[in-house]
N, C-alpha and C positions, 0 to 999 in steps of 0.2 A: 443403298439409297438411290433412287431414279429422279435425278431432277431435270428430266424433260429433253425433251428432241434438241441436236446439234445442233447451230452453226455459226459462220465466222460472219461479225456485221464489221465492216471493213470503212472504215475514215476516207473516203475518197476525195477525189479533188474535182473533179466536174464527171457530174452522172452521167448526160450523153456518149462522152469520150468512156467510160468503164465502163455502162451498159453496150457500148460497141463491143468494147474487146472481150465482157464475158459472154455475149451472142458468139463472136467466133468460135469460142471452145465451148458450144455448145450447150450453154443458159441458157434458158428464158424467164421471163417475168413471170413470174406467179403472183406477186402479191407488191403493194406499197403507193404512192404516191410519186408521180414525178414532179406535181408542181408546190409540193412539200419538201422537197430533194432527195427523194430513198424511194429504196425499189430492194423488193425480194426476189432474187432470181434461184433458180434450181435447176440442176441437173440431174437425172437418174433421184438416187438418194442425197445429193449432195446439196447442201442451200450456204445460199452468199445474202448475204444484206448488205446493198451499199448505201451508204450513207454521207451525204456531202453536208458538211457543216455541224454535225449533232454529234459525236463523239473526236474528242483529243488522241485516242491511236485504237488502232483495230483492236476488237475485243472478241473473249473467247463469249458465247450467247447460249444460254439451254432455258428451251420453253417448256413448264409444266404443262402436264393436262394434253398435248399436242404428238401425234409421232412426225416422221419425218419427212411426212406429206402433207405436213401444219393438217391434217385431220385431227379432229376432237379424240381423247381416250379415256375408259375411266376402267375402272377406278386413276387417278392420280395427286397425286402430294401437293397438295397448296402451297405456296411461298411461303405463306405467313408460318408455316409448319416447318418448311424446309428453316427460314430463318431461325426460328426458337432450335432448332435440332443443331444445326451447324455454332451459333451462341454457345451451346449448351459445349459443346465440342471445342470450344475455344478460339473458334474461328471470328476475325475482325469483318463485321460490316461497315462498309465505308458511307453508305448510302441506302435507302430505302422508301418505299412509296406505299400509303394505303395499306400500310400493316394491323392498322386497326378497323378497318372494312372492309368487304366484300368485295368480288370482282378482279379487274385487273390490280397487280400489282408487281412491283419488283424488288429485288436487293441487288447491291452491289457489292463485291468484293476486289480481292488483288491477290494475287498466286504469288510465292517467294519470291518468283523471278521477276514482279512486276507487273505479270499480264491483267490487264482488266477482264474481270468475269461479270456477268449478266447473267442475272435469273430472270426472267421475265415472264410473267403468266397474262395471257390475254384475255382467262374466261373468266 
């Protein structure tokens, strides 16, 4: 089951001050808003999403439909599909958006250990 391109969107505390420190190690912005308070940065294959204000602790993120150069792919698994298979699987959703319409949507979950997972599809 492929549910979509990696990565960590991370609770920060003030964007300026993070987007500093991940340009040092070699980020850049590829995608986001800064006067909404989030920015997507990437490195090589690596992507970060920082986010000031919009999530309570760093979470694990996978984008359907997307690789890992947020390029479009297809064929790929819609949410709404990923959620009824993962359900069906016995998996708890904690949250969920537009499961009954088209387009963007997400689900939310929580791994045994706690971690918040994001599914999130943007097409």
């Amino acid at each position: 089951m492929s549910i979509g391109a990696f990565s960590v969107s991370l609770s920060i505390k003030d964007l300026g001050i993070s987007r500093e420190f991940y340009e040092k190690l070699g980020f850049s912005v590829a995608g986001g808003e800064a006067s909404q308070n989030w920015l997507i940065m990437r490195s090589d294959d690596c992507t970060i999403g920082l986010f000031q204000g919009m999530f309570p602790q760093n979470t694990l993120t996978f984008n359907p439909g997307w690789n890992a150069q947020a390029e479009d792919v297809d064929p790929f698994k819609d949410v709404r599909v990923l959620h009824d298979e993962l359900v069906a699987k016995g998996v708890d959703i904690l949250d969920s958006a537009n499961l009954s319409g088209e387009g963007p949507a997400h689900i939310f979950l929580i791994d045994p250990d706690g971690n918040p997972i994001l599914i999130d599809l943007h097409r």
